[in-house]
N, C-alpha and C positions, 0 to 999 in steps of 0.2 A: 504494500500500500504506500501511496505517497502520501512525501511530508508537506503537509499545509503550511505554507507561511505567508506571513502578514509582512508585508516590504515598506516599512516607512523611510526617504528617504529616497523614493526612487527615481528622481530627477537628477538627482547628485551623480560625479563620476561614478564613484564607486555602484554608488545605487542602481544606477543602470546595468552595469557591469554583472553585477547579481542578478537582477531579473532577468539579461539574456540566458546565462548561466541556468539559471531556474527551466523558463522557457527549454533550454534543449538535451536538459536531466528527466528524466519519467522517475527519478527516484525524486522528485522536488515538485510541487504542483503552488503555481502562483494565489492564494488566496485571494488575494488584496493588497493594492498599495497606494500609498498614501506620497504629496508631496506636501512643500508649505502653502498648496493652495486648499487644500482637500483634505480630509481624515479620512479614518476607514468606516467602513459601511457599520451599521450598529448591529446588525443580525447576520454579521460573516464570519462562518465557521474555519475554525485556525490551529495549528499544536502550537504555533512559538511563531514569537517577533523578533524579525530584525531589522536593524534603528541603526541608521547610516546619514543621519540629517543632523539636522542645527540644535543647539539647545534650545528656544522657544520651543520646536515641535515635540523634541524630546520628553520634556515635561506633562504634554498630554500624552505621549506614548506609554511614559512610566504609568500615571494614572489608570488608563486603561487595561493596560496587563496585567496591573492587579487587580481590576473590576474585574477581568474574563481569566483570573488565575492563568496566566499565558507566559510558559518562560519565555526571556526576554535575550538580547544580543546584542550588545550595543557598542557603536565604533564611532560615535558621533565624538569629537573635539572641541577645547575652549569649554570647559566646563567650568561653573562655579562651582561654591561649597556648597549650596545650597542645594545644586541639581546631583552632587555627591551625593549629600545628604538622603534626596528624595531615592536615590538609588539603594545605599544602603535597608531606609526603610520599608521598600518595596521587596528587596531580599528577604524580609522577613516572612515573607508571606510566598513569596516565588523565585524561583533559581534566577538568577543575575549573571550574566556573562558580560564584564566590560572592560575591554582592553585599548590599548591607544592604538595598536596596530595588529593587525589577523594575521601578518607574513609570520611563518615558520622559522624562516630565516630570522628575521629580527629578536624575534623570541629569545633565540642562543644567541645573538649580536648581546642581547641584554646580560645574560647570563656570564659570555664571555667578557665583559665588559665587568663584569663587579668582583669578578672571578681574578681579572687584571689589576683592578683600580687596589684588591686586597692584597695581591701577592708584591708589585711594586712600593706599595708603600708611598711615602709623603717626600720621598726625592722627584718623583713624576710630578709633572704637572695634567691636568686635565682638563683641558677643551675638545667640543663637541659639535661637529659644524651638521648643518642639515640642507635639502637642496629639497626644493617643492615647486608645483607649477606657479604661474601668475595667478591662478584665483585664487587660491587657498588664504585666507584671513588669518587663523592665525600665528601668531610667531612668538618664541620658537616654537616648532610644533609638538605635540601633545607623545609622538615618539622623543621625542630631545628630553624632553622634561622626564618622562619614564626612565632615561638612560640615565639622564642627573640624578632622580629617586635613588638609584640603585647603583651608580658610585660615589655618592654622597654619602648613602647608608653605610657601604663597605669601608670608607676611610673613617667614619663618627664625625663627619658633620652634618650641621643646620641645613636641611636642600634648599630654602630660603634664602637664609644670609649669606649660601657660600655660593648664591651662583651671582653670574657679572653679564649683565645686557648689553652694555654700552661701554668701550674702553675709549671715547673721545672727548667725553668731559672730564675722566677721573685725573688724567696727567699724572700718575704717579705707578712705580715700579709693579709688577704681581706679585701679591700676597700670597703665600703656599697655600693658605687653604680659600680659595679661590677654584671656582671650575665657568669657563667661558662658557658663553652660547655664543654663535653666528647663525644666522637663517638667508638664504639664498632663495628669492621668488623667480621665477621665470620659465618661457615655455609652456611644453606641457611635459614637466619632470615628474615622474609617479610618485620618486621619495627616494632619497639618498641620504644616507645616515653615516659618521666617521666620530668615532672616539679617536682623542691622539691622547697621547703617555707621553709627554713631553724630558725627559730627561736632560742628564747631562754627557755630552759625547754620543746620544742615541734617540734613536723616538717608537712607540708602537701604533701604528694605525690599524683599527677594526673597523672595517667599513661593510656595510649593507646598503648595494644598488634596488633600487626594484623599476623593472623596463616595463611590466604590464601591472594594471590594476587586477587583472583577474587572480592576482597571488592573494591579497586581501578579501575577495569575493569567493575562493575555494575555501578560506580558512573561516569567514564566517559560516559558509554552510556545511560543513566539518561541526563546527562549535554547535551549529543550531542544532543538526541530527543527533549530538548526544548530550546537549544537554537537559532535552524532554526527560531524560533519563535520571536525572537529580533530583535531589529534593531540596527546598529551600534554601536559601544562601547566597554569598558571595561566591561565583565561580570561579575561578584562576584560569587563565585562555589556556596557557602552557599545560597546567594539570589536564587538564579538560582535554586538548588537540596530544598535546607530546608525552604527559602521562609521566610529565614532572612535578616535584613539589615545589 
């Protein structure tokens, strides 16, 4: 039997990308979908949502999936605390899948990355440059920030206070515990990701290209098909797809 899904989001890159995907899988059957002009239907039968749009939309999407107990999947970016929050509480009640990025790849770029940031120690420096197309609003992007999460965490700092937006006003030397961001708009660049290890005499770069959006668009329909399968909660994408902790 195929899997019903509810497509919010489907105007967007990605969201397109999914619904053709949908469209030429017989193991996926398109429910409904939703863009910011429209919601979904009120009496449209669904197993699981997945949420690839904005946070305004996001916010009724949450609401609904707990109205229709519908696990949920969500890759939408630029969150506040707030739509955090609303995420969290929705988990109480129904499985939650929400990652900054669906690539496979990236997932170990992350791992590899905290896995590096621990074993070099505080002689490295850490910046983190990202490359996205023209449209994409925000910066850096919600993969960048996941990567600071988790070599922030691995060295014991603040992810807050230790990262640096802007090195044109500051005028003065880098402080070790400092981790940069750069963002690069232009084109139509899927997502290009690079940690550097910045040393002395040496450097490490860990880089993740991505050339097509359907690597994000496989990985949420991976997440969606098993996370019907869960029970309430926060889901971890990597537990969930790669069957790590």
């Amino acid at each position: 039997m195929s899997l019903q899904i509810l497509l919010s989001g489907a105007s967007g890159a990605v969201g397109r990308v999914i619904g053709e995907l949908i469209e030429s899988d017989s193991h996926f059957l398109l429910a409904d979908q939703a863009s910011s002009q429209q919601f979904f239907a009120p009496d449209v039968e669904a197993d699981v949502i997945i949420d690839f749009s904005h946070p305004e939309l996001l916010a009724q999407v949450i609401g609904f999936a707990v109205r229709r107990r519908l696990p949920l999947v969500t890759g939408t970016t630029g969150l506040n605390a707030g739509l955090v929050r609303k995420l969290e509480a929705a988990a109480e009640r129904i499985p939650v899948c929400y990652a900054a990025n669906f690539s496979l790849g990236v997932n170990l770029l992350v791992r590899l990355a905290e896995q590096a940031a621990r074993a070099l120690g505080k002689g490295y420096d850490i910046e983190i440059l990202e490359a996205h197309h023209r449209r994409k609003l925000d910066a850096p992007s919600g993969t960048a920030k996941w990567l600071g999460q988790a070599v922030s965490s691995a060295r014991g700092l603040d992810f807050q206070a230790s990262a640096v937006h802007d090195r044109s006003a500051r005028r003065q030397s880098r402080n070790q515990g400092e981790i940069g961001y750069q963002a690069i708009r232009g084109g139509d660049v899927a997502g290009e990701h690079t940690v550097f290890f910045l040393g002395d005499g040496e450097r490490l770069e860990l880089t993740h290209r991505s050339s097509d959006r359907k690597v994000f668009a496989r990985g949420a329909l991976v997440a969606a098909s098993r996370i019907i399968e869960r029970d309430a909660g926060m889901v971890d994408f990597a537990d969930l797809v790669l069957g790590t902790g």
